[in-house]
PDB file of N, H, CA, C and O in Angstrom:
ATOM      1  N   UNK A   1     275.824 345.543 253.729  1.00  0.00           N
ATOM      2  CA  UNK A   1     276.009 344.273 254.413  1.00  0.00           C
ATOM      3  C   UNK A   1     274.849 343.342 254.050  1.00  0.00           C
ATOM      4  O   UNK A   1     273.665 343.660 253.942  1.00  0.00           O
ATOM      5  N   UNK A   2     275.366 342.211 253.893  1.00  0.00           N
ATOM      6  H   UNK A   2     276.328 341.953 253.981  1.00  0.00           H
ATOM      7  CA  UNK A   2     273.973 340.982 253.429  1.00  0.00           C
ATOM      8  C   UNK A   2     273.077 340.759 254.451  1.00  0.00           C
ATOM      9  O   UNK A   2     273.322 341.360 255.497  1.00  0.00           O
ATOM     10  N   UNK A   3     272.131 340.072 254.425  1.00  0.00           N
ATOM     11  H   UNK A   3     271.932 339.583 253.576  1.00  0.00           H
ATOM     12  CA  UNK A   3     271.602 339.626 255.677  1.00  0.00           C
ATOM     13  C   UNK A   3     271.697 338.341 256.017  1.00  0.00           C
ATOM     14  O   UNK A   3     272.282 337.494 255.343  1.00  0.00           O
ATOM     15  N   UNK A   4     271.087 338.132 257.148  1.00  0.00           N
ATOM     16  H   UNK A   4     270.612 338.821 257.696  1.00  0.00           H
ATOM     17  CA  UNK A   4     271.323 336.774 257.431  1.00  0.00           C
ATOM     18  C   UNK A   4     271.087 335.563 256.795  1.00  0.00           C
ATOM     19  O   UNK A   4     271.806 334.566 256.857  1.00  0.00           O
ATOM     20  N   UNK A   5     270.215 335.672 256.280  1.00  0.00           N
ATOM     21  H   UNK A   5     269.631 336.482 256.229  1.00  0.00           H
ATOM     22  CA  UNK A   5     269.147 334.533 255.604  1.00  0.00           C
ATOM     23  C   UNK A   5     270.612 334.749 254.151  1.00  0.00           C
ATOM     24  O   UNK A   5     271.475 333.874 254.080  1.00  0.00           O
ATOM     25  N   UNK A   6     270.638 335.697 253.385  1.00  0.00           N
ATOM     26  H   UNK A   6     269.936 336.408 253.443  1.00  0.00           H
ATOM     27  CA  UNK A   6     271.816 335.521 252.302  1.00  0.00           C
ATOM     28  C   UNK A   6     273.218 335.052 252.668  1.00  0.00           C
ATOM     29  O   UNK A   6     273.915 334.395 251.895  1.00  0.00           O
ATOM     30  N   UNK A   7     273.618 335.450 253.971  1.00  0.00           N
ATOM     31  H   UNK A   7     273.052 335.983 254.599  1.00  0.00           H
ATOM     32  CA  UNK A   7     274.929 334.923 254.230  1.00  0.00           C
ATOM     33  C   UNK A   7     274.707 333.151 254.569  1.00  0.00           C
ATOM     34  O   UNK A   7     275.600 332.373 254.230  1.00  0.00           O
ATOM     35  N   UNK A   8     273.622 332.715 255.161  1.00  0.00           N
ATOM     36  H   UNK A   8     272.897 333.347 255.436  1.00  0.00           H
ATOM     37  CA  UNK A   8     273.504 331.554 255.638  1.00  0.00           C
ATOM     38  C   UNK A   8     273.094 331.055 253.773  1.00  0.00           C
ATOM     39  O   UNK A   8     273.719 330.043 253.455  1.00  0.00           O
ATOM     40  N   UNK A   9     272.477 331.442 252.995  1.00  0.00           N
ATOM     41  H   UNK A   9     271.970 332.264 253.253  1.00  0.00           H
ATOM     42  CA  UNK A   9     272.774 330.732 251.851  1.00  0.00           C
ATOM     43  C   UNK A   9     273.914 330.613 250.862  1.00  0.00           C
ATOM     44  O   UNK A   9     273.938 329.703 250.033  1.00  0.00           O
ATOM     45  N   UNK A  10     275.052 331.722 250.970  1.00  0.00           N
ATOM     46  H   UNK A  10     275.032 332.461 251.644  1.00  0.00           H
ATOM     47  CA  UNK A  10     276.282 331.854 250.515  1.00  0.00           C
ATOM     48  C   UNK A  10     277.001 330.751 251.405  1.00  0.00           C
ATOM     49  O   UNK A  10     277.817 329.927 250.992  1.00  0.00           O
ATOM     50  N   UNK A  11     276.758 330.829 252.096  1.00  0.00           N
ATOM     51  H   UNK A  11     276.095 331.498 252.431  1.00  0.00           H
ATOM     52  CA  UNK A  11     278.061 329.604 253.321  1.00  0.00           C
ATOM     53  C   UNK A  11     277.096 328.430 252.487  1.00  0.00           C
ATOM     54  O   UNK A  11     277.983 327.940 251.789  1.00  0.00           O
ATOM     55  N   UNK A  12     276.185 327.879 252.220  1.00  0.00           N
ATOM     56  H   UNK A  12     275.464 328.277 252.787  1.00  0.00           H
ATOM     57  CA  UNK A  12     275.547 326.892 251.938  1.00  0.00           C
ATOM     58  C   UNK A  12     276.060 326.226 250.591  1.00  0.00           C
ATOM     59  O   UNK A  12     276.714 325.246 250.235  1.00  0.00           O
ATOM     60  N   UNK A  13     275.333 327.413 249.993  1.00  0.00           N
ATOM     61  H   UNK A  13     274.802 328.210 250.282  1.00  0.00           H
ATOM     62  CA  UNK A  13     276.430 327.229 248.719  1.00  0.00           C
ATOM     63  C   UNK A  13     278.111 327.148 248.180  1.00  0.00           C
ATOM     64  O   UNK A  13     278.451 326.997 247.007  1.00  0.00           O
ATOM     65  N   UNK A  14     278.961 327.278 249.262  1.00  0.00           N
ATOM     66  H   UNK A  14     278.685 327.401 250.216  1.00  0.00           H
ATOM     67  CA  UNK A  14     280.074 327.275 249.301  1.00  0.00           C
ATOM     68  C   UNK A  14     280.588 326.449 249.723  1.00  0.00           C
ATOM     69  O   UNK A  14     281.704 326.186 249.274  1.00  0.00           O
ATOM     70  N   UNK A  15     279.940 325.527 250.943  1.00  0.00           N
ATOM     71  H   UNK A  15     279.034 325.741 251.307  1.00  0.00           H
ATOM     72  CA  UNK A  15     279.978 324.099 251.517  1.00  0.00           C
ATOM     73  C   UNK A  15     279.766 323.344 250.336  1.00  0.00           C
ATOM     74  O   UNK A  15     280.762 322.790 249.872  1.00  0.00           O
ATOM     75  N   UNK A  16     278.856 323.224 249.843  1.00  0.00           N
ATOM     76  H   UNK A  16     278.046 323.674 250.220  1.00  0.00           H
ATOM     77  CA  UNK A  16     278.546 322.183 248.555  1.00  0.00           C
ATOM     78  C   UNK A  16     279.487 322.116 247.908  1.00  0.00           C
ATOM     79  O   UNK A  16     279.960 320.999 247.701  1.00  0.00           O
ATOM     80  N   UNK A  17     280.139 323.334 247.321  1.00  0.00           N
ATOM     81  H   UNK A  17     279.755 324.241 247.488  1.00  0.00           H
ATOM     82  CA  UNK A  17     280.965 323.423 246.638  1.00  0.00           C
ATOM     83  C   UNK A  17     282.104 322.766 246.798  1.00  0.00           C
ATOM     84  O   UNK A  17     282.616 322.259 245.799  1.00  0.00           O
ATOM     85  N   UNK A  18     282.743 322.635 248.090  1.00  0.00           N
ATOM     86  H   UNK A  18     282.328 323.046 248.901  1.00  0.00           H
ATOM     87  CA  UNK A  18     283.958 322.571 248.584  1.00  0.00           C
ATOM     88  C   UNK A  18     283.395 320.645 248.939  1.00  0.00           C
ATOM     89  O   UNK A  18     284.408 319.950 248.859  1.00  0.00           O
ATOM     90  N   UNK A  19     282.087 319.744 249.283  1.00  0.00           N
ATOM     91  H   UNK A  19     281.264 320.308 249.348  1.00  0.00           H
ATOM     92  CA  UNK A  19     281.902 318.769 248.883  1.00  0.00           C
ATOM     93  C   UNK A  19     282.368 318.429 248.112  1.00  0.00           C
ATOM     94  O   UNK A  19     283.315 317.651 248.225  1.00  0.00           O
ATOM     95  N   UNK A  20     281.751 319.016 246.548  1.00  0.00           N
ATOM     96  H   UNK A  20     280.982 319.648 246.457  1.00  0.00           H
ATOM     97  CA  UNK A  20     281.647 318.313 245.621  1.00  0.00           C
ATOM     98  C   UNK A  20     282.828 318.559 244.908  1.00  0.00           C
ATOM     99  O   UNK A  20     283.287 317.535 244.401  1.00  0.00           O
ATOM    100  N   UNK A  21     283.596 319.779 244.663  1.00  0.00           N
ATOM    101  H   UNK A  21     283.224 320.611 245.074  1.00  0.00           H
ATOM    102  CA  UNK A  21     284.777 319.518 243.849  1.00  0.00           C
ATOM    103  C   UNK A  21     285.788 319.806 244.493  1.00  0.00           C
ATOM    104  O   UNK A  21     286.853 320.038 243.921  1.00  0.00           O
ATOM    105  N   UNK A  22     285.620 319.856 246.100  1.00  0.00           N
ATOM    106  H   UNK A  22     284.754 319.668 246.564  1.00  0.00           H
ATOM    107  CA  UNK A  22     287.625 319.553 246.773  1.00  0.00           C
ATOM    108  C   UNK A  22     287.016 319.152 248.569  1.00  0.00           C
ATOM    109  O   UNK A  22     287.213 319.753 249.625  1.00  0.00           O
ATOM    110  N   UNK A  23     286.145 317.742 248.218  1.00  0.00           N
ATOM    111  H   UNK A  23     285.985 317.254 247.360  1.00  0.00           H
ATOM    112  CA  UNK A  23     286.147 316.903 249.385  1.00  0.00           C
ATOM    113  C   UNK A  23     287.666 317.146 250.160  1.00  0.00           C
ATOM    114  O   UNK A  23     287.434 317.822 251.163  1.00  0.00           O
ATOM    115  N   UNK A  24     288.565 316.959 250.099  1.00  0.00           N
ATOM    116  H   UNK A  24     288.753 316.410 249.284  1.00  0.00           H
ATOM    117  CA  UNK A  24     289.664 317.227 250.621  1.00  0.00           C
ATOM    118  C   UNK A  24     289.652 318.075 251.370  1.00  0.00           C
ATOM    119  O   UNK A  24     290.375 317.876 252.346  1.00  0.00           O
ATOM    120  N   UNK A  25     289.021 319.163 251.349  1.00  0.00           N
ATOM    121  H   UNK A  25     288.434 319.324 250.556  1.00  0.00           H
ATOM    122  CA  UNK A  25     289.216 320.607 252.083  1.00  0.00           C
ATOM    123  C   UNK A  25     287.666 320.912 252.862  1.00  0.00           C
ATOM    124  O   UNK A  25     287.215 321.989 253.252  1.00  0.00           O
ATOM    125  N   UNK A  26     287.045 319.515 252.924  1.00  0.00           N
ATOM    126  H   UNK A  26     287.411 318.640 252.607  1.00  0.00           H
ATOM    127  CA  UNK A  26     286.005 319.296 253.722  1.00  0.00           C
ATOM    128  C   UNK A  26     286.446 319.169 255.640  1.00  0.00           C
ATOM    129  O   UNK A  26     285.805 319.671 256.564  1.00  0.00           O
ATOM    130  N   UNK A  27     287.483 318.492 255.712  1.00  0.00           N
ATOM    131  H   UNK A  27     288.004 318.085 254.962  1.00  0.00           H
ATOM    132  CA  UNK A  27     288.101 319.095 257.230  1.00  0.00           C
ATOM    133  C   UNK A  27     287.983 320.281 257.563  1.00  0.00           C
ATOM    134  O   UNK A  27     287.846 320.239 258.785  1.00  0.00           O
ATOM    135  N   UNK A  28     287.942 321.542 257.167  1.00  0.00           N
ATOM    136  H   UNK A  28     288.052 321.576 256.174  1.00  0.00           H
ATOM    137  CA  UNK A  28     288.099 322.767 257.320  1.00  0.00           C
ATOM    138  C   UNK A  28     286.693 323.288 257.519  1.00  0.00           C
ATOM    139  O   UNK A  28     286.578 324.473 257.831  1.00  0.00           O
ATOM    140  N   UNK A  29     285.483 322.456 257.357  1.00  0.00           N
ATOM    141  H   UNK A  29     285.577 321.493 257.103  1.00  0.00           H
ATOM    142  CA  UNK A  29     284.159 323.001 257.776  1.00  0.00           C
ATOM    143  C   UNK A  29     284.182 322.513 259.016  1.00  0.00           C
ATOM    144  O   UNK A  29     284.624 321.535 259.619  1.00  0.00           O
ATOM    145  N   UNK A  30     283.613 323.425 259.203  1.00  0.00           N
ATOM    146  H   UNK A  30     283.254 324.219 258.713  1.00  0.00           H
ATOM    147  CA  UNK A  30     282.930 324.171 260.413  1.00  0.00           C
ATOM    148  C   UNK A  30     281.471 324.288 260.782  1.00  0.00           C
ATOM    149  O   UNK A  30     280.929 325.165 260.109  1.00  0.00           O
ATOM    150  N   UNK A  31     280.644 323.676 261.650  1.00  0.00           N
ATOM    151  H   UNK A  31     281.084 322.964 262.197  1.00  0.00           H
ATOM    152  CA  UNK A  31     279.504 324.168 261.934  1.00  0.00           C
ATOM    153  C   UNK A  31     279.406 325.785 261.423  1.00  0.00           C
ATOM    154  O   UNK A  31     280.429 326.467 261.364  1.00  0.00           O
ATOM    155  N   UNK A  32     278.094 326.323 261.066  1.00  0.00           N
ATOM    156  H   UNK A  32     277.263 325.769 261.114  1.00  0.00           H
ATOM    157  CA  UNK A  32     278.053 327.474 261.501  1.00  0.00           C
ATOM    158  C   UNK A  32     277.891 328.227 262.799  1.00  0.00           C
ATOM    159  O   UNK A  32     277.102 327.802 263.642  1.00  0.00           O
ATOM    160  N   UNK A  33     278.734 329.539 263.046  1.00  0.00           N
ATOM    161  H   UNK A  33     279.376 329.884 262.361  1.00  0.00           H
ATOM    162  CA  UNK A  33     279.146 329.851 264.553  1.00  0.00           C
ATOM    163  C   UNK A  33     278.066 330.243 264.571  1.00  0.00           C
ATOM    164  O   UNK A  33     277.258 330.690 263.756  1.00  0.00           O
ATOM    165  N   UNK A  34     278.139 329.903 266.273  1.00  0.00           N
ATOM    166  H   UNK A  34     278.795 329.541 266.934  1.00  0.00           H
ATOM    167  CA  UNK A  34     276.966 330.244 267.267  1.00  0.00           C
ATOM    168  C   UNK A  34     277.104 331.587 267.748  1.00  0.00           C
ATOM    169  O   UNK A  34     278.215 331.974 268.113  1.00  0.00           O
ATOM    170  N   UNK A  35     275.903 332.496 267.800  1.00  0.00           N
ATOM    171  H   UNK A  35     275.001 332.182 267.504  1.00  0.00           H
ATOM    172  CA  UNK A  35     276.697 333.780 268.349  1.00  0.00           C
ATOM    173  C   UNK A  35     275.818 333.975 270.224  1.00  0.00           C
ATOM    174  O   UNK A  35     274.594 334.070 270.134  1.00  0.00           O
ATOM    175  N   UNK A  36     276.161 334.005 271.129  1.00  0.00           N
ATOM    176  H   UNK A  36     277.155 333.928 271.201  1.00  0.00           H
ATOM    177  CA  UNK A  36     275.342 333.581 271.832  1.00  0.00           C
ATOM    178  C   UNK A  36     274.972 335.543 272.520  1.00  0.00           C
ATOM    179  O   UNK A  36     274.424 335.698 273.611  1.00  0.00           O
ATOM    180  N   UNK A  37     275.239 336.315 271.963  1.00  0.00           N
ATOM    181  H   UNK A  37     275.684 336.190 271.076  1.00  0.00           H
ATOM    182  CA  UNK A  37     274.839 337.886 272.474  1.00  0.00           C
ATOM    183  C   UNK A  37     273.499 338.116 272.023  1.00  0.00           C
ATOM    184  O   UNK A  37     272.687 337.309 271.571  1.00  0.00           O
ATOM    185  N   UNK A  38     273.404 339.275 272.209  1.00  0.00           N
ATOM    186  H   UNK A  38     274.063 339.931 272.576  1.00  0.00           H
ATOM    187  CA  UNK A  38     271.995 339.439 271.773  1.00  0.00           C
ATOM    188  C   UNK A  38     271.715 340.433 270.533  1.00  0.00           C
ATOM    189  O   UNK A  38     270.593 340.547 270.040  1.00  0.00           O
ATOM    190  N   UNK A  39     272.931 341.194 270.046  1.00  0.00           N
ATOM    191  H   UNK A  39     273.842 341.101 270.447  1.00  0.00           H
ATOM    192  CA  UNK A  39     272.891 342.017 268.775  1.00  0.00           C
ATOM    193  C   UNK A  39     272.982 341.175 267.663  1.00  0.00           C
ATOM    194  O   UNK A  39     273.692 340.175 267.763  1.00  0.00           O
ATOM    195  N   UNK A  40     272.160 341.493 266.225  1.00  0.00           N
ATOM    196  H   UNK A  40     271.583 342.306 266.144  1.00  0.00           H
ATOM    197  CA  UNK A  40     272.349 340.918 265.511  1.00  0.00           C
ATOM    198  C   UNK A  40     273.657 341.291 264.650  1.00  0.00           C
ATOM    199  O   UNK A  40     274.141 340.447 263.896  1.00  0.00           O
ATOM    200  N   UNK A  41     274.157 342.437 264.765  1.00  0.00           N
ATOM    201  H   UNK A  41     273.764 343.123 265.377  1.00  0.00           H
ATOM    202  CA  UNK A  41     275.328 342.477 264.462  1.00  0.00           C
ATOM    203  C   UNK A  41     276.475 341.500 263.902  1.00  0.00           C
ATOM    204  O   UNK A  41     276.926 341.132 262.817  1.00  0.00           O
ATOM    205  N   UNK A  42     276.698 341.282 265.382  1.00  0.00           N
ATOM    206  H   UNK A  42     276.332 341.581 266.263  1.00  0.00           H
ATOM    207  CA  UNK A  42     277.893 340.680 265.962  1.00  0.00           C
ATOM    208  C   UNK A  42     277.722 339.105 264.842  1.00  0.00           C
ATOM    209  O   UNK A  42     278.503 338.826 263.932  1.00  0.00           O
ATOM    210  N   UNK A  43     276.786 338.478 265.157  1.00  0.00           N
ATOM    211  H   UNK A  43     276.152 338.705 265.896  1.00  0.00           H
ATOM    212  CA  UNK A  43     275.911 337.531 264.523  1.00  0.00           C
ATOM    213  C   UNK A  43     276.135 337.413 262.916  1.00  0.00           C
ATOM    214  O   UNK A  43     276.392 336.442 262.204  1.00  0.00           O
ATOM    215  N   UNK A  44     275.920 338.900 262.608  1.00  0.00           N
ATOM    216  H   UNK A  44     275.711 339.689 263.187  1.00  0.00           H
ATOM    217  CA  UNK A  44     276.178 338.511 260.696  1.00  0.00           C
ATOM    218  C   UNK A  44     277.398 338.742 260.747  1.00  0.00           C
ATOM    219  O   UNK A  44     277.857 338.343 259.677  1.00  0.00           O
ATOM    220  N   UNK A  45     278.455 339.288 261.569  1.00  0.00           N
ATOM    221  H   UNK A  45     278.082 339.612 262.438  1.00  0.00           H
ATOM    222  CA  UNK A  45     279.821 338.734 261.845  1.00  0.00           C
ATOM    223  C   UNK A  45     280.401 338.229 261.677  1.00  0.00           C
ATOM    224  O   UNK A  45     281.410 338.369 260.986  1.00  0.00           O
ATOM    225  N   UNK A  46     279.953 337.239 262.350  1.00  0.00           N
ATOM    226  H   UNK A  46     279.133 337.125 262.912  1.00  0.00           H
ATOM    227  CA  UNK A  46     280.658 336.163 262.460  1.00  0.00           C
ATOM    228  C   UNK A  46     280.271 335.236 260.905  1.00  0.00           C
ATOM    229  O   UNK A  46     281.088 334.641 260.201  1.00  0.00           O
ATOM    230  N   UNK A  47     278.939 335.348 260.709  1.00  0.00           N
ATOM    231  H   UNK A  47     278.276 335.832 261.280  1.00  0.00           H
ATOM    232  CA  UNK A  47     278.589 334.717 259.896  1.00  0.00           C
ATOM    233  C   UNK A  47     279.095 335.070 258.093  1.00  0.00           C
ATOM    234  O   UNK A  47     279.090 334.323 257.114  1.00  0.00           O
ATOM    235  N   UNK A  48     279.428 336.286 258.217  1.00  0.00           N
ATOM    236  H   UNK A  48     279.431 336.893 259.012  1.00  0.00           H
ATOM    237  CA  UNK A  48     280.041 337.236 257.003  1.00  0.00           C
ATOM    238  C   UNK A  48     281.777 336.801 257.245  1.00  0.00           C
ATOM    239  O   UNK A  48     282.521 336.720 256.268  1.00  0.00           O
ATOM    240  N   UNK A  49     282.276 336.547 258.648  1.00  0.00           N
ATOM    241  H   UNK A  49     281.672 336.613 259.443  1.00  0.00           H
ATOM    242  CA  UNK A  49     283.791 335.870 258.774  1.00  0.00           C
ATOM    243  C   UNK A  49     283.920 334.513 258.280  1.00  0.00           C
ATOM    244  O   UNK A  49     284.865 334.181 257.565  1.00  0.00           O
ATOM    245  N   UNK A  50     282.743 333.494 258.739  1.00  0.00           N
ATOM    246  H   UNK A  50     281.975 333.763 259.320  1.00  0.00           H
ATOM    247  CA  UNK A  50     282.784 332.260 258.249  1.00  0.00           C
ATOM    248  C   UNK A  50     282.951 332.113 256.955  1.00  0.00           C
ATOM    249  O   UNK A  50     283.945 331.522 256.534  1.00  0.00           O
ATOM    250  N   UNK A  51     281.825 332.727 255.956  1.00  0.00           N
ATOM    251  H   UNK A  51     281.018 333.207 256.298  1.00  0.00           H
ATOM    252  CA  UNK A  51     281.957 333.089 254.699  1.00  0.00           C
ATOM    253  C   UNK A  51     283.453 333.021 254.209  1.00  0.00           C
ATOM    254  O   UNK A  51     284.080 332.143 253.616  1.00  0.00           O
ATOM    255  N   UNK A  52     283.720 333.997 254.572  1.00  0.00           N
ATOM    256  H   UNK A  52     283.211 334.710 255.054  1.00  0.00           H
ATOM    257  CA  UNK A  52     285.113 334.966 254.017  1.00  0.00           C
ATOM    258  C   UNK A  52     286.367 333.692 253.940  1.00  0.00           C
ATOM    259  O   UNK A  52     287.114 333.419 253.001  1.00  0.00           O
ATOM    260  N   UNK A  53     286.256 333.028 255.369  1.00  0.00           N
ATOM    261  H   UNK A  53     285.649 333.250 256.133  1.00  0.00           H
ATOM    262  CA  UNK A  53     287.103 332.169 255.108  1.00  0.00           C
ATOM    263  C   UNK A  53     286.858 331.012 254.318  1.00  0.00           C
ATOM    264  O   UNK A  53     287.676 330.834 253.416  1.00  0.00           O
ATOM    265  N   UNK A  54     286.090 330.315 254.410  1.00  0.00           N
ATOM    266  H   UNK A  54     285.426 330.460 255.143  1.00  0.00           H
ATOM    267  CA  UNK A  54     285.574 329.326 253.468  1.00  0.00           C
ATOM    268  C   UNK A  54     285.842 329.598 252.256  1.00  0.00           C
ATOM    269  O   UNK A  54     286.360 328.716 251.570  1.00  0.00           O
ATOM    270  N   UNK A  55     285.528 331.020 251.631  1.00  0.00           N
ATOM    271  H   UNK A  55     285.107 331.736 252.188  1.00  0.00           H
ATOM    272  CA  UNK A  55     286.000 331.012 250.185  1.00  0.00           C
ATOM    273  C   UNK A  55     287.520 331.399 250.247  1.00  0.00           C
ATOM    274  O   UNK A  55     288.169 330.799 249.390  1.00  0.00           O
ATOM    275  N   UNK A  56     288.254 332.241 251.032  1.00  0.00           N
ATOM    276  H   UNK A  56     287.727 332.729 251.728  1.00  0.00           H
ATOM    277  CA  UNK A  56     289.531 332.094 250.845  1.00  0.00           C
ATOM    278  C   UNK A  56     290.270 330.842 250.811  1.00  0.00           C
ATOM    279  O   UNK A  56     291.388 330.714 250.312  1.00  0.00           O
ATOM    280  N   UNK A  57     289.421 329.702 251.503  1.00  0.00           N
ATOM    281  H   UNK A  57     288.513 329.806 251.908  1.00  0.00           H
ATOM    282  CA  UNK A  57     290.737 328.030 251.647  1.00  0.00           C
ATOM    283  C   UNK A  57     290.220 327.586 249.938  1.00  0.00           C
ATOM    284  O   UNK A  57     291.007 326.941 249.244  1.00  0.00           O
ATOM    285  N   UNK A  58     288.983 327.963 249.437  1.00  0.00           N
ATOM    286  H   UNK A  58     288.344 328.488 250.000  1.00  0.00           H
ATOM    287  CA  UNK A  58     288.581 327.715 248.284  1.00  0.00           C
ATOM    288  C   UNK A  58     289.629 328.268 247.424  1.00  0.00           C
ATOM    289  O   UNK A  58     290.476 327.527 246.926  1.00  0.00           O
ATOM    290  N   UNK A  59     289.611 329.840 247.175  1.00  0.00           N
ATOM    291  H   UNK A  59     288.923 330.442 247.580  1.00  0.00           H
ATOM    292  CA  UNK A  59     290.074 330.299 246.282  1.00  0.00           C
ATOM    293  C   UNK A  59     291.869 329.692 246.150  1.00  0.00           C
ATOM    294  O   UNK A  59     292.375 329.209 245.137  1.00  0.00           O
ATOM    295  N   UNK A  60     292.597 329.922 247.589  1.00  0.00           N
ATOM    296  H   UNK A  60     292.186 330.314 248.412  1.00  0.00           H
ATOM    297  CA  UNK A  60     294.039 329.450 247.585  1.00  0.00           C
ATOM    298  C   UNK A  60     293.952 328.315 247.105  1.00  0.00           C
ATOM    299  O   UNK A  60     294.501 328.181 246.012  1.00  0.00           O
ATOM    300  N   UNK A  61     293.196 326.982 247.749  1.00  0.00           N
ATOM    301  H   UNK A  61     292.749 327.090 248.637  1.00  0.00           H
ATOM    302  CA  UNK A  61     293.490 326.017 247.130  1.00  0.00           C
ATOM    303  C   UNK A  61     293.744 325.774 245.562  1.00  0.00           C
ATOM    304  O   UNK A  61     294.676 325.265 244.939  1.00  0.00           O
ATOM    305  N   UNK A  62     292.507 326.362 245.184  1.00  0.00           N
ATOM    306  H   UNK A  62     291.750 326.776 245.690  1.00  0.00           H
ATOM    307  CA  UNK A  62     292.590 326.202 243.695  1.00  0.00           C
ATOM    308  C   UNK A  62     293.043 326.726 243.008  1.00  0.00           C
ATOM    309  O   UNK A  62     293.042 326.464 241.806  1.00  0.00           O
ATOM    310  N   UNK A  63     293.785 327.988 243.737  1.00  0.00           N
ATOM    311  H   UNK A  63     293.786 328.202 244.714  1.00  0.00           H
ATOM    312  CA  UNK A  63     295.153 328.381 242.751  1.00  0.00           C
ATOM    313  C   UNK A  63     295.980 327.390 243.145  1.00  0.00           C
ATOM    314  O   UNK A  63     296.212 326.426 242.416  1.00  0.00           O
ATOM    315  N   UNK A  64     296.256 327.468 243.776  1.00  0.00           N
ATOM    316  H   UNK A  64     296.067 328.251 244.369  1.00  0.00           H
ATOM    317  CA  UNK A  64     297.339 326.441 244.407  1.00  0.00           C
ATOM    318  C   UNK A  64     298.183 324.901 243.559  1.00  0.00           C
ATOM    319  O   UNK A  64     299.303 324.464 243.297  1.00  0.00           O
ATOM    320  N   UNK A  65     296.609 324.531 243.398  1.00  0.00           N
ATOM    321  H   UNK A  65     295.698 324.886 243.611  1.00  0.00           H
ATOM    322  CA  UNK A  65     296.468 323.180 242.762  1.00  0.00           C
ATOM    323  C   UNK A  65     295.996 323.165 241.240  1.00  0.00           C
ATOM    324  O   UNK A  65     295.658 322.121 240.683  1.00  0.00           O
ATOM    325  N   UNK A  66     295.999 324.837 240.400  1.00  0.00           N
ATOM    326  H   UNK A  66     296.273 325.685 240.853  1.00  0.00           H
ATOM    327  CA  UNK A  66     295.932 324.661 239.204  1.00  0.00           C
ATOM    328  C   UNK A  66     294.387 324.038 238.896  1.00  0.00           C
ATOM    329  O   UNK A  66     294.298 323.614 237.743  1.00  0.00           O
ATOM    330  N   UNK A  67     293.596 323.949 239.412  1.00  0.00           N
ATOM    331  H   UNK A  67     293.668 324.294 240.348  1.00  0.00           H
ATOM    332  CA  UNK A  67     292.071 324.023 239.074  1.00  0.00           C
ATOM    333  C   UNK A  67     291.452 325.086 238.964  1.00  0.00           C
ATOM    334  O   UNK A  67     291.899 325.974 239.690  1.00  0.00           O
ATOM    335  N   UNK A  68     290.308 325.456 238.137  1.00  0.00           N
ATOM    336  H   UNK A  68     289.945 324.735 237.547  1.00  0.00           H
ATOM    337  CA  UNK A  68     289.945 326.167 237.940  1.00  0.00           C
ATOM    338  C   UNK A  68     288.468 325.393 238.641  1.00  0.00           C
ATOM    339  O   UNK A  68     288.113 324.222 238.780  1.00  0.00           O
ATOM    340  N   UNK A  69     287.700 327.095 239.069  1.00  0.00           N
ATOM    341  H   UNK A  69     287.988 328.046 238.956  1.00  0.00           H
ATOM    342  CA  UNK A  69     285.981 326.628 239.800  1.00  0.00           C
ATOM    343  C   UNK A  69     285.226 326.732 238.588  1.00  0.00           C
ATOM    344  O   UNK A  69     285.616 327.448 237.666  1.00  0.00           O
ATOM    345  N   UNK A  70     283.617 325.710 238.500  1.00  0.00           N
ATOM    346  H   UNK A  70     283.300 325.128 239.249  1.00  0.00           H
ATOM    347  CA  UNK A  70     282.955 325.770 237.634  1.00  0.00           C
ATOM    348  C   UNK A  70     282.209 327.211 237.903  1.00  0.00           C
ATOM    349  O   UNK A  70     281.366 327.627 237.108  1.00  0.00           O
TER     350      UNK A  70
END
């Protein structure tokens, strides 16, 4: 499992991404979730779920729409 500090730079880098070459699919961000417990667990969780989805609306889209990612 990544840690926090890597998952919070993968979501970072994946936001940019989804800026710069499919503004369009910029509705679909999301703050990053708040985890309000006290395990860190739960926390890279959520934060490893955020991930996950962000690149899945990435990846569908751009099959979808016949683009390829740089």
């Amino acid at each position: 499992m990544k840690t926090k500090i890597e998952l919070e730079q993968h979501i970072i880098k994946i936001t940019g991404i989804i800026y710069n070459e499919y503004p369009e699919l910029s509705k679909y961000i999301i703050e990053i979730p708040i985890n309000d417990s006290q395990g860190d667990e739960i926390n890279l969780k959520n934060l490893e779920d955020y991930y996950h989805s962000l690149e899945e609306i990435v990846s569908k889209y751009a099959k979808n729409t016949h683009i390829s990612r740089k």
